[in-house]
N, C-alpha and C positions, 0 to 999 in steps of 0.2 A: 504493500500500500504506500511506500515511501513517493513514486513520484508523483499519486493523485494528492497525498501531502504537501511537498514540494508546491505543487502547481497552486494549490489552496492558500499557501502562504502567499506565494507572487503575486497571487491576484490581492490579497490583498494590501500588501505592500505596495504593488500600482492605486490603490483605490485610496491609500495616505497617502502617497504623494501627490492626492489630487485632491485633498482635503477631507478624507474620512465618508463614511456613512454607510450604508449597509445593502449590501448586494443579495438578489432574490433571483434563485435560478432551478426551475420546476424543469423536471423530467417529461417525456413525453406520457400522454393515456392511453389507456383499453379504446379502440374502437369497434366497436360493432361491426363484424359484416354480416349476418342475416340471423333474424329470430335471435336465438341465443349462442351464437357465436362471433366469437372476437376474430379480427385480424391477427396474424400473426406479430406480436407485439416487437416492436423497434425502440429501444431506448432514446433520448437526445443527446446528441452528440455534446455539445454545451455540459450538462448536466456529467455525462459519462467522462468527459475530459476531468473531471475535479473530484471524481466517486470512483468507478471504476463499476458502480452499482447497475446494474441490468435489468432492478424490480420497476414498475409502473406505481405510481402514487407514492411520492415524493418529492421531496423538495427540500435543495441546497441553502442556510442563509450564512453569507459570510458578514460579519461586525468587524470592519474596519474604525479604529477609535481609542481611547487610551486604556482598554482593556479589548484586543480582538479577540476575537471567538469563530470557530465553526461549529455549524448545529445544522445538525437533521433531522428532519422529518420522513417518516416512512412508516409503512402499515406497522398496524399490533402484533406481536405473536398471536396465532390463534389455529391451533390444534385441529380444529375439523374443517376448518380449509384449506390446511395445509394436506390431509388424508385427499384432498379433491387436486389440488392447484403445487402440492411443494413448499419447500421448505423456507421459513423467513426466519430470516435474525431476530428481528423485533428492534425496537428503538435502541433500548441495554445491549444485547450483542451487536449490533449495528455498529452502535458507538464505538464497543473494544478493536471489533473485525475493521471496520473501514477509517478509525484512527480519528472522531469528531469529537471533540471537546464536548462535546451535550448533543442529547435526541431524545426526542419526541415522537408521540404517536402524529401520522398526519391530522387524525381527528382534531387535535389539539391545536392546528396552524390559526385559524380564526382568532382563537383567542391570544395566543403567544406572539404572534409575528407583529401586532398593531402595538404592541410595549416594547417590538423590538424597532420600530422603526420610529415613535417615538422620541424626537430631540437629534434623532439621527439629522447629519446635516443635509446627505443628499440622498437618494435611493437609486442603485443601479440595477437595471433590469432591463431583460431581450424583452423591449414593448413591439406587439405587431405582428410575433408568430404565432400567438396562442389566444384567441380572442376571447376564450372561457377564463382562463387563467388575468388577461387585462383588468377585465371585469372582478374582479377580485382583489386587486392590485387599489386599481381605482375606489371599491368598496372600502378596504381599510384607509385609503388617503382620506376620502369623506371625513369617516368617522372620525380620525382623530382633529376632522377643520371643526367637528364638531365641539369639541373640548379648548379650540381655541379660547375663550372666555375664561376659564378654568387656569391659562398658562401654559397649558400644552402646544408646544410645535411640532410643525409637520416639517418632511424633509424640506427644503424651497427649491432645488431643482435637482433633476435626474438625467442620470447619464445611463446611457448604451451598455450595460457589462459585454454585449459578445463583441460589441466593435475591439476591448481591451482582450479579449479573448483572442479573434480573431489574430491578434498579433504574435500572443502567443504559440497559437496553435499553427503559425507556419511555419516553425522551427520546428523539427523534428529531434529528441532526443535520440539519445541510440538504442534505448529499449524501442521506441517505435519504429523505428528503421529497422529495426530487428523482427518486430511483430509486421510491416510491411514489404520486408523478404518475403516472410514464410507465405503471404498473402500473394504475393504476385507470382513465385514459385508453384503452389498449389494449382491457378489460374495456366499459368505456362502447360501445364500437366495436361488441365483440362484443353487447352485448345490443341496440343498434341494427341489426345485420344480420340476430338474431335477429326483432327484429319484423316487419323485412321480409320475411325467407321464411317464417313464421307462415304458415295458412290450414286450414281446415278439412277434415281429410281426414288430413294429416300427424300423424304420431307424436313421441310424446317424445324417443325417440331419434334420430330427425334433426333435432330441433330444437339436441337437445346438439351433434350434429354438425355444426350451424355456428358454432357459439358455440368450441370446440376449434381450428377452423375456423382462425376470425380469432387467435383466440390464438396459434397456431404462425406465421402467416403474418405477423404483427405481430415476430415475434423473443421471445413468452416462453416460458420451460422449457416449463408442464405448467401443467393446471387449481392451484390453489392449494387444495384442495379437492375430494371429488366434487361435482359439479355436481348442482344439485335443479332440476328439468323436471317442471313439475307441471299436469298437463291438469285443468281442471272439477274435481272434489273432491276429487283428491290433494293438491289446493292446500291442504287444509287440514288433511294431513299435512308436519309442519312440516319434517321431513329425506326426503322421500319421494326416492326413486333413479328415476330416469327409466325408466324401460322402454317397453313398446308399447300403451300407449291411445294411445288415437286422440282427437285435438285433435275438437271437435264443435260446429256451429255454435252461435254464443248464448251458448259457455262463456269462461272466463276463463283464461288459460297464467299461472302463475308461475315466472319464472326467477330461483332464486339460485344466480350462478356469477361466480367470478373467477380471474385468472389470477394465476400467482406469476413475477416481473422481478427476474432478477436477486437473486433470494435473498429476496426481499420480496411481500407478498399483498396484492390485493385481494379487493373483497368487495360486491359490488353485489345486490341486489333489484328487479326491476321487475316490476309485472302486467298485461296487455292482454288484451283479445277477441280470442280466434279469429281473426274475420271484422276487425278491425280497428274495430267502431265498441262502445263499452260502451252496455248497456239501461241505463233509466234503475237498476233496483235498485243493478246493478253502480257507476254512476257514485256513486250515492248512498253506497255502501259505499267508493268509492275515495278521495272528496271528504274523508269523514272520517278514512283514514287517514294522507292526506296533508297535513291540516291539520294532524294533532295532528304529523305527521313534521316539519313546518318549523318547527311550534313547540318541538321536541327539539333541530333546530339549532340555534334564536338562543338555547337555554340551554346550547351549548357555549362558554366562554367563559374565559380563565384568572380564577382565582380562585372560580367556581362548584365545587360536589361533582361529582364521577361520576355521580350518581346523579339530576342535575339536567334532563339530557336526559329519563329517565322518567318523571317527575314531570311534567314540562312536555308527555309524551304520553299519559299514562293521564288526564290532567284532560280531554285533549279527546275519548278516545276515550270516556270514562265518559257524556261529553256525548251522545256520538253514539250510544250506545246506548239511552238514554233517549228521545233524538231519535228514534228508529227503533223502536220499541219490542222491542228487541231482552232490554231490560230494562224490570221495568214501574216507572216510575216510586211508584206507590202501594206496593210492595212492599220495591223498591231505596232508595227515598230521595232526597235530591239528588246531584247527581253529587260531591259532596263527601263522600258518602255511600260510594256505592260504590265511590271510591276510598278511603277510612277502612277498608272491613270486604273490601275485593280483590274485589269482587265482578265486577270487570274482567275477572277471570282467567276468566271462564269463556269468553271469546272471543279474551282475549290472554295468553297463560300463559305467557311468557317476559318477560328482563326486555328491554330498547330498544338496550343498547349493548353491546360488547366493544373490548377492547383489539385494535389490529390493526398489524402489524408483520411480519417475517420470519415466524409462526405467522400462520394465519387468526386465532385466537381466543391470542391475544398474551399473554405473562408482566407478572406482573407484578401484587401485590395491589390488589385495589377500596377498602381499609381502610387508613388513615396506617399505617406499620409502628408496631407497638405499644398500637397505639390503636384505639378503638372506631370513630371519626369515618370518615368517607368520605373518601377519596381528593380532594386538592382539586387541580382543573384546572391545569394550567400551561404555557405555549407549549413545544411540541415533543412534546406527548402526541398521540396518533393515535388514534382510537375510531370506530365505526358508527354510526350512529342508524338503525334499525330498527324501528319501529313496524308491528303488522301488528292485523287482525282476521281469525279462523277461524270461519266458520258451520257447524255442522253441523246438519242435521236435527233437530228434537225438535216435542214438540208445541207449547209456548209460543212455536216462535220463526216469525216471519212467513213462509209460504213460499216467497214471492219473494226471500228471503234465501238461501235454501237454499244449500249445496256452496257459496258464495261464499269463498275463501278469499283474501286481499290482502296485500302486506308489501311495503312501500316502504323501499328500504336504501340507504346513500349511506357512502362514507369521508368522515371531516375529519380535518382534523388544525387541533389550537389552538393558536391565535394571541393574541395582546397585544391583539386588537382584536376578538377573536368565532372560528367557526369557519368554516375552510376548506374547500368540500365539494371535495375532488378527483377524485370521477365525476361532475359535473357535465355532462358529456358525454353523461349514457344521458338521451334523453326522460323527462319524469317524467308536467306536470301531462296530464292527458284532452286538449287541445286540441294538445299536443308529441307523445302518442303516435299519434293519430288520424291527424294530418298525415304522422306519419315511413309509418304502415302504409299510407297511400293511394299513397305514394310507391315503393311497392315492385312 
């Protein structure tokens, strides 16, 4: 439990240096999906960064002030829903197991929390994600304006806890980096078992079904994401949902799926043939994604921008589209060209990276806070590099391009010395994937 400790303290040693007061940060709920069944229940990530706690109905409060405190709230012991539901600490062992100064049953939060906020100077809290949870917030701020008369103060302004989080949580320590190995390695797994039972004939949906597959039998929760299974030209729908096309010989499978470890996501990309071998178009279109993709990595690097990966892969895909004449060169320009005027976008229309962490698509601004500039790299940041091309049909564009959809995606995480791809694991180049499917 030492680093949700650790992180419990930071926060609130940022929260004194900002003048004190007391930070409120609720876990996610039960929701219902039909009659009397729950969703399969997802913690908050917020919440699980400073606990490590996984139960539902709870709530974090830190007391920043000349006595700080951490206290929790979470369910009762109670014996015969545990015979139904599993095993709770209760408030008492909660406290010893998850290392909080004081807890509380959550029953008791009404009454407790409006004494604890109370003279506080400020209140920090994620307002806007949880509108049940606002309203609550809101309900105890009343009450205590109510007591104004009396000499009771209410906090007089609130700040953001996950914007201070957020900052946190883009530094990866090395237990997470550790726990996001095992995450993107388990993932690699599955998209290699995936191109093994690939073949023509099979559907989207059993293809996700082995990818899920390996995920569960490896030890993670749940996909980290829904999974994108995309046969011949959904591939060039960028979030397409797997359903039942049918894999076809000569066409191209895109899989984007990864698993979440431990509280943490991966997030891999690969493309292959059907039948295991690429025609030559296809090679032609994969050649250049995966050039410009390795040239996104070596511009991961501490002290480079965020934004240094996509730059470093719309130069080579601009190339490749001139190359191919995907773009006509007399029209477009040089490839310095149409990256100048985006004219890239008509084939790649997103940008190359995200932050990746506990969320697939990770907190945390792209922009210095405050400032215009880009985000500048620094060992323990974690990002994608995802370069892709999408063909669709039209009449300018060559037909042997056609439905061609490709996106090559890999985790790093940056280092002092460049970037770390840690799915390194999933086959990549033509001659890695060709080999794995003949092997199947």
């Amino acid at each position: 439990m030492q680093p949700y400790h650790a992180r419990r303290a930071q926060l609130i040693e940022r929260m004194r240096a900002n003048g004190g007061g007391v930070a409120v940060i609720p876990t996610a709920t039960e929701v219902m999906r039909n009659n009397d069944v729950e969703y399969p229940f997802r913690h908050d990530s917020y919440f699980h960064y400073l606990s490590g706690i996984t139960e539902p109905d709870a709530v974090i409060v830190l007391v920043a002030g000349a006595r700080s405190r951490a206290i929790l709230f979470c369910r009762d012991k109670d014996p015969e829903r545990e015979i139904w539901h599993g095993f709770r600490h209760g408030p008492e062992g909660a406290r010893g197991h998850y290392g909080f100064d004081e807890a509380f049953a959550i029953s008791a939060l009404d009454d407790v929390l409006p004494t604890l906020l109370a003279e506080a100077p400020a209140l920090y809290a994620g307002m806007g994600r949880d509108a049940a949870f606002d309203d609550r917030l809101h309900g105890w701020l009343h009450g205590l304006r109510r007591g104004a008369r009396a000499g009771v103060r209410v906090p007089s302004v609130t700040h953001d806890v996950n914007m201070i989080m957020d900052e946190m949580r883009l530094l990866k320590s090395g237990d997470e980096l550790g726990v996001m190995r095992r995450a993107a390695a388990i993932s690699a797994e599955a998209h290699l078992r995936a191109m093994r039972a690939t073949r023509p004939g099979l559907a989207e949906y059993q293809i996700e079904a082995e990818l899920i597959y390996e995920f569960h039998r490896q030890g993670a929760a749940a996909p980290a994401y829904p999974s994108i299974v995309a046969a011949g030209a959904n591939a060039c729908v960028l979030h397409h949902n797997p359903g039942r096309t049918r894999l076809r010989d000569g066409e191209l499978l895109l899989i984007d799926a990864g698993c979440e470890y431990d509280g943490y996501a991966s997030d891999i990309t690969r493309t292959f043939p059907a039948n295991g071998v690429f025609s030559p178009a296809q090679r032609e279109i994969y050649d250049i994604v995966l050039e410009a993709q390795l040239a996104a990595i070596a511009a991961v690097r501490a002290g480079a921008h965020v934004m240094s990966p996509h730059e470093a892969a719309v130069r080579v895909l601009a190339q490749g589209m001139l190359d191919t004449g995907l773009l006509k060169g007399d029209q477009a320009g040089s490839a310095d060209d149409v990256v100048a005027g985006g004219g890239y976008r008509r084939f790649f229309m997103c940008r190359t990276s995200h932050w990746l962490g506990m969320d697939v698509h990770d907190v945390g601004g792209y922009r210095e806070p405050g400032r215009e500039a880009w985000r500048v790299l620094r060992p323990g940041m974690t990002l994608t590099v995802e370069p892709g091309l999408y063909i669709r049909p039209a009449p300018d564009v060559p037909e042997r391009y056609w439905n061609i959809g490709v996106r090559i995606e890999d985790d790093v995480a940056v280092t002092p010395s460049g970037g770390e791809v840690m799915s390194a694991g999933a086959p990549k180049s033509v001659d890695e994937i060709e080999a794995a499917m003949r092997g199947r």
